[in-house]
N, C-alpha and C positions, 0 to 999 in steps of 0.2 A: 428453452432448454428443458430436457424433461427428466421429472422427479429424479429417476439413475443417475443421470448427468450432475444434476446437482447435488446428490448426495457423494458422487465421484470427486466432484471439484472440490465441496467443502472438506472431506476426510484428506486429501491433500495439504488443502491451506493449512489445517489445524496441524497435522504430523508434518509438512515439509513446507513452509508460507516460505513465498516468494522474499526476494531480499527487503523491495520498499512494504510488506504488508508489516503489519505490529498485531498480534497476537491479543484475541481478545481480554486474557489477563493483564495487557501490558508489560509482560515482563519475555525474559527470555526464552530460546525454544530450551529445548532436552539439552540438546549439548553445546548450547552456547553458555546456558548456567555454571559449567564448569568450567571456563574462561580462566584463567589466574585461580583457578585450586591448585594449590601443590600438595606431595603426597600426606606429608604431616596434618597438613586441615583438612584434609579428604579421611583420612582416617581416625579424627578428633570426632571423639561422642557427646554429644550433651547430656547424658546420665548413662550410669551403667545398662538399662535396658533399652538404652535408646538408639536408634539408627545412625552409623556415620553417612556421609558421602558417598565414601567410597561402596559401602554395604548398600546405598540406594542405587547408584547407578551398576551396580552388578544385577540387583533388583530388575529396575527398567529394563536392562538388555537381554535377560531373561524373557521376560511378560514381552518384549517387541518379537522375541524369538517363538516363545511359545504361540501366539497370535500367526506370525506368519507359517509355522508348523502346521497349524489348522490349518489355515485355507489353501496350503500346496500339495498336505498330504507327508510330512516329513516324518520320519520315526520317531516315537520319544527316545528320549534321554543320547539326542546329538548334539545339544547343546555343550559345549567345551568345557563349561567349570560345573562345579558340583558343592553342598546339593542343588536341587532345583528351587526356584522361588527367590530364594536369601543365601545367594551362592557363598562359601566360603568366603574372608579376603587375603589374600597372600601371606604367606608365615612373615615374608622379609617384603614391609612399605616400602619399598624405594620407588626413586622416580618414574623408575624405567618399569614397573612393573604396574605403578597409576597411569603411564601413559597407555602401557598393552590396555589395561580393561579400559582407559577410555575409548582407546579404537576398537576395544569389542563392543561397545554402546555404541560408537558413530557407524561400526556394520553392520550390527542387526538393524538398526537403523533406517541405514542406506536400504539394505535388501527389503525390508516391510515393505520401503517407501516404493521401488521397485515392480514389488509383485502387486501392490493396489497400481502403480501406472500401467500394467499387464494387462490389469480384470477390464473384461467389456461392462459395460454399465448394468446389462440381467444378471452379474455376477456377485451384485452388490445385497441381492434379494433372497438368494438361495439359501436354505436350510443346512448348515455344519453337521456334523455328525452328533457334535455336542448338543445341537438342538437350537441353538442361538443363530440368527439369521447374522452373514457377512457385514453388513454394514451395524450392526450391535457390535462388534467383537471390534471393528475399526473407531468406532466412536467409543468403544471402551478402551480404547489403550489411548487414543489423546485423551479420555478424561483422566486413565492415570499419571499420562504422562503431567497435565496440568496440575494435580495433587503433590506429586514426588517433586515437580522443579520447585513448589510454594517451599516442600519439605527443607530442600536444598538449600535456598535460598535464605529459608528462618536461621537454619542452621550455619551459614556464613557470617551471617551477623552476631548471632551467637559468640562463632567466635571470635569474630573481631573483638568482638567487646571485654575480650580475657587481654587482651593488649592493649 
């Protein structure tokens, strides 16, 4: 297999692992950490300056969005919620409005995952506009994605621990 190839497969495994692989953190993907969040613990802070849930995974589907923007050529500011980065979260928590932003996380998602099953493997090497080579910007959103599920995850327990 050669180096593109590999670096194709592994940027996969990490943002989309097959069902038997286990992720080198051992813990879950992006949106399997949200499993059994409802919208009240999705939007429970652990301190006033602190991140919820919910405020991270608006976060991620942002950065998977802006990522795939890069490498397709998309306009800024198509992304649907606002601002950019630490999008707003809904004036009114309810259920139904946790479930919309989580299926805005499982489509940006989806589409990243996508447009890397599209790229031929010389597409992995090319220079962005931003200056950062394709496969830097692909290994930088699994490493964020890996930072933000830790986040999530501290943060569940967190607050179980209030019960």
């Amino acid at each position: 297999m050669e180096e593109q190839d590999i670096r194709s497969f592994e940027i996969l495994r990490l943002l989309d692992p097959p069902k038997d692989f286990k992720l080198w953190h051992g813990g879950p993907t992006i949106t399997g950490c949200l499993r059994g969040v409802d919208a009240r613990e999705a939007s429970w802070r652990p301190g006033n300056e602190r991140s919820s849930i919910w405020m991270l995974t608006l976060h991620i589907a942002y950065w998977k969005y802006a990522v795939r923007r890069r490498l397709v050529g998309l306009p800024q500011g198509s992304f649907p919620r606002q601002p950019s980065n630490f999008p707003a979260m809904p004036e009114f928590r309810t259920e139904e409005a946790w479930k919309k932003d989580r299926q805005l996380l499982t489509s940006e998602d989806r589409k990243l995952v996508e447009v890397i099953r599209g790229m031929a493997p010389e597409d992995f090497t090319e220079t962005l506009p931003s200056g950062n080579r394709t496969a830097d910007q692909l290994f930088g959103i699994a490493i964020h994605d890996a930072y933000h599920i830790a986040q999530i995850q501290l943060i569940k327990r967190l607050y179980s621990d209030l019960s």
